[in-house]
C-alpha positions as CSV (number, residue, x, y, z in Angstrom):
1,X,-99.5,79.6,112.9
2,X,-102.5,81.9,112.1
3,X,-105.7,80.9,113.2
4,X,-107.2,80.9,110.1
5,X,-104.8,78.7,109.0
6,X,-103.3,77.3,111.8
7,X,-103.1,75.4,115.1
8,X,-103.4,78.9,117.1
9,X,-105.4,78.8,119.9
10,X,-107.1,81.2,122.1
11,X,-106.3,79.2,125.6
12,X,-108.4,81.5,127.4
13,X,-105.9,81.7,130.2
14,X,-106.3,85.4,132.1
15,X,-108.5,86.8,129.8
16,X,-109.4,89.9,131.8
17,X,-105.9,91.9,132.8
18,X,-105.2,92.7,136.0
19,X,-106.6,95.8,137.5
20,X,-103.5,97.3,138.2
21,X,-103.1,97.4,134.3
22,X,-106.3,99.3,133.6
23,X,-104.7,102.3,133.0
24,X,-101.3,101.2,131.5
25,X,-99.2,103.0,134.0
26,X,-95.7,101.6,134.4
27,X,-95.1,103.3,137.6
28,X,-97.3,100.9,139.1
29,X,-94.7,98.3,139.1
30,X,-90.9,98.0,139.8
31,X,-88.1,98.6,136.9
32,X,-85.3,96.4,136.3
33,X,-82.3,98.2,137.0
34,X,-80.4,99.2,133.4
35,X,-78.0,95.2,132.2
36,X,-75.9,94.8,129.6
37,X,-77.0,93.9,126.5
38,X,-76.5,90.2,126.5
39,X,-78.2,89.9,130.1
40,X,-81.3,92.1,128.9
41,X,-81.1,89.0,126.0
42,X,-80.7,86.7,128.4
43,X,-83.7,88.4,130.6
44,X,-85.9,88.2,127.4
45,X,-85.4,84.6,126.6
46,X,-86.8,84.0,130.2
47,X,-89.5,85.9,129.9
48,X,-90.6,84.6,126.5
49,X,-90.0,80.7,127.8
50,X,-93.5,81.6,129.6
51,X,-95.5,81.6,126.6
52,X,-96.9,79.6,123.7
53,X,-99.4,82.0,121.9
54,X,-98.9,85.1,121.3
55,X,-101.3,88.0,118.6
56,X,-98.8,89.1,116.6
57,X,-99.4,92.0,114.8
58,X,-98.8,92.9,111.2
59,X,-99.2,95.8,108.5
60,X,-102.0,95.5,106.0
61,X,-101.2,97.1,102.2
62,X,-103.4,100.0,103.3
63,X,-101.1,100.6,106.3
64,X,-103.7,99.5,108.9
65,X,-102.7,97.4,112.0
66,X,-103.7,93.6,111.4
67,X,-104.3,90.9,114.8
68,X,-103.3,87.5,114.8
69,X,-103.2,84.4,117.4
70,X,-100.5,82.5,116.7
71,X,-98.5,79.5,118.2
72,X,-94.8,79.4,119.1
73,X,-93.7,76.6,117.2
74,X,-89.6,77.3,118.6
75,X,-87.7,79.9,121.0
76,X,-84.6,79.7,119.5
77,X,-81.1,80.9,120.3
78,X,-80.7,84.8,121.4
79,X,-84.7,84.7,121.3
80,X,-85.3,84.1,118.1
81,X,-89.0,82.9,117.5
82,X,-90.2,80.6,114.8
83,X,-94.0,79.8,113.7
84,X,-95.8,78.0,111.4
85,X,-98.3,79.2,108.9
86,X,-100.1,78.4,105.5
87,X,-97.8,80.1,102.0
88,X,-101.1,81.8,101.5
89,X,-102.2,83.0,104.6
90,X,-102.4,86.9,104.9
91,X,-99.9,87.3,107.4
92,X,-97.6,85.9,105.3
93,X,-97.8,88.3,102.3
94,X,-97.8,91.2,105.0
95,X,-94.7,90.3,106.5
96,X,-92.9,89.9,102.4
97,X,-93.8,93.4,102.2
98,X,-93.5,95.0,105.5
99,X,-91.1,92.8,107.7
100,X,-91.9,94.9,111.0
101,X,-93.9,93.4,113.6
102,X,-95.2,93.2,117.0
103,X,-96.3,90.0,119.1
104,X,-98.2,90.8,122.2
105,X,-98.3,87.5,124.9
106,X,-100.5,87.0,128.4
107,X,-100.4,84.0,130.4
108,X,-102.4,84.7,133.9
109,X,-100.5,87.7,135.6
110,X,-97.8,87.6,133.1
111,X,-97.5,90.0,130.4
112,X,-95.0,90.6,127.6
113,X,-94.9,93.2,124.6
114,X,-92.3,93.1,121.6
115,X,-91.4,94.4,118.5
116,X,-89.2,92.2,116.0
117,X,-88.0,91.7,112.1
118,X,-89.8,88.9,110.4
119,X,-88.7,87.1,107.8
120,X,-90.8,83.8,105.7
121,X,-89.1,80.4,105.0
122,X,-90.4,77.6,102.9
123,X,-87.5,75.3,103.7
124,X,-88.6,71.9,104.4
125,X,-85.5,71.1,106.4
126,X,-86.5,73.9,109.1
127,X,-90.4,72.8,108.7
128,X,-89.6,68.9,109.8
129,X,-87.7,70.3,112.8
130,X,-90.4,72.6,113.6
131,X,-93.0,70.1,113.2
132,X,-95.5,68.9,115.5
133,X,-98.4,66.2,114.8
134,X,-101.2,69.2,115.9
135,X,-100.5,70.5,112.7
136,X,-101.5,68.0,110.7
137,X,-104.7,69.5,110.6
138,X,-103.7,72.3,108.8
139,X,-101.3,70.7,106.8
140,X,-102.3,67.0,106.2
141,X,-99.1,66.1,104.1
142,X,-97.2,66.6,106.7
143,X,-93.9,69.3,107.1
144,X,-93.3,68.3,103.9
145,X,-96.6,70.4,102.3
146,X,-96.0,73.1,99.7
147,X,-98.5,75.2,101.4
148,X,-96.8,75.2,104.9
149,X,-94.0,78.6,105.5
150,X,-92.2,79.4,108.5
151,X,-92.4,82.7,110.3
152,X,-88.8,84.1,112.0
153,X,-88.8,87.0,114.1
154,X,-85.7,88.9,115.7
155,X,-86.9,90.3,118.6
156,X,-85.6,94.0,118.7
157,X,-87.5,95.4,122.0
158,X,-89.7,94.1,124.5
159,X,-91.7,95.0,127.7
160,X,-93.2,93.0,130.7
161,X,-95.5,92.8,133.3
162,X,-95.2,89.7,136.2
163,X,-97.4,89.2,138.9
164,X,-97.0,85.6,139.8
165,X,-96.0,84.2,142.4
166,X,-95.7,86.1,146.1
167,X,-96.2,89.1,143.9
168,X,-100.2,88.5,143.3
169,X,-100.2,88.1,147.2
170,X,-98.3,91.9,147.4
171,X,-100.3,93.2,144.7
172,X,-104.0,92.1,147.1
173,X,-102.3,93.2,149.9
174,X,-101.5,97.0,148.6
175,X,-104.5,97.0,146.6
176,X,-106.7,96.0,150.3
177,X,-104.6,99.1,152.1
178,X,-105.0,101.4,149.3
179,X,-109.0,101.1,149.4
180,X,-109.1,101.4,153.0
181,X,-107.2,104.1,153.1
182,X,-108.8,105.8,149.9
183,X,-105.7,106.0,148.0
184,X,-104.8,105.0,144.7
185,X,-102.6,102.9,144.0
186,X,-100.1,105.2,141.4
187,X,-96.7,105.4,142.4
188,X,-97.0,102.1,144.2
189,X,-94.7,99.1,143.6
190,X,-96.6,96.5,142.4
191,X,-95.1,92.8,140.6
192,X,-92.0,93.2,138.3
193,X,-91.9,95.5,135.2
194,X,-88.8,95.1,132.6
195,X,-87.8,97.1,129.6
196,X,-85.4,95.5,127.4
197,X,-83.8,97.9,124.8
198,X,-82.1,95.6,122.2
199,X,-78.7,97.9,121.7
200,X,-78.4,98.6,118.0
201,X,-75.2,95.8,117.6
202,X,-77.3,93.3,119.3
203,X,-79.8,93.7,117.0
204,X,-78.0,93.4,113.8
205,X,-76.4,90.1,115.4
206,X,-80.0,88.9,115.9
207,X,-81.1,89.6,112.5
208,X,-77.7,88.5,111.0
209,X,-78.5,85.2,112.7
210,X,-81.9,84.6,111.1
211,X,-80.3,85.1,107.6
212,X,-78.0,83.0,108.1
213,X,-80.2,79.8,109.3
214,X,-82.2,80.9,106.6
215,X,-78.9,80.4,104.4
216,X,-78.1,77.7,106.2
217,X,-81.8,75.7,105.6
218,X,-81.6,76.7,102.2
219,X,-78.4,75.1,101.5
220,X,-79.4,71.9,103.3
């Protein structure tokens, strides 16, 4: 849901990137080696099960870039996303016109970039499944308001960064040789790095699927 609107939140969590980002060099980390197409799918769910707000990025009328925290409300099958936001809400008459988006997400060391086709419900089936009591406060009638919509996006392609775990202890340890030893650190492999590239019949089966729940709601 859009934070104007919405029960986004700004958790705060990792809210200066990690050095080795500063300069947005992939080479810094170490690739995935090329999967299949249902694995890479498979790779992305697991990667998106990490996070619960994400800014997700839409196209104004004028063609300028808009920025929005919003709250997961579902990761749904073959990494579908849903959210929750208000009928009149910007976002929502940005996607009706221009259904191409991207949603950005950081949790700690974790990063994740994707790009995905959005589509707006107003079915009040898929809202009662969605719901949750936090939202309430943007919608106080419950999933059953007129002004609540749902947001679904088919992911398409998708990037990430992890440095959790034994990897934040590699990445201090590199980073405390390479200032000793007044190198930098390009070229080094620091944390895991993944791009999944949705192949193009994946993709239609994606968005095929978020037509048809649509369908499927509507007909409910």
């Amino acid at each position: 849901m859009e934070r104007e609107h919405s029960t986004a939140v700004d958790k705060g969590d990792g809210n200066n990137a990690a050095s080795s980002y500063a300069a947005g060099d992939t080479q810094q980390t170490s690739a995935v080696p090329a999967r299949e197409p249902g694995k890479e799918l498979s790779e992305l769910v697991e990667q998106l099960k990490h996070f619960d707000v994400g800014m997700m990025v839409t196209q104004r009328a004028d063609g300028r870039p808009a920025a929005r925290p919003m709250y997961v409300a579902e990761l749904g099958h073959g990494g579908v996303l849903h959210f929750v936001t208000h009928r009149d809400a910007a976002i929502a008459d940005e996607i009706a016109h221009h259904g191409q988006v991207a949603v950005t997400f950081q949790r700690g060391a974790r990063y994740l970039s994707l790009t995905a086709h959005a589509t707006i419900s107003d079915n009040k089936g898929e809202l009662a499944r969605l719901w949750k009591e936090s939202f309430r406060l943007w919608f106080p009638d419950g999933p059953s308001s007129p002004e609540a919509v749902v947001i679904r996006l088919a992911p398409q392609e998708a990037e990430y960064w992890d440095q959790t775990g034994i990897e934040s202890i590699r990445l201090f340890v590199q980073a405390a040789k390479a200032f000793l030893q007044r190198e930098p650190l390009e070229g080094k492999s620091i944390g895991r790095h993944g791009h999944v590239d949705l192949e193009a019949s994946t993709r239609t089966e994606l968005e095929a699927t978020v037509r048809t729940e649509r369908l499927r709601s509507t007909r409910a």
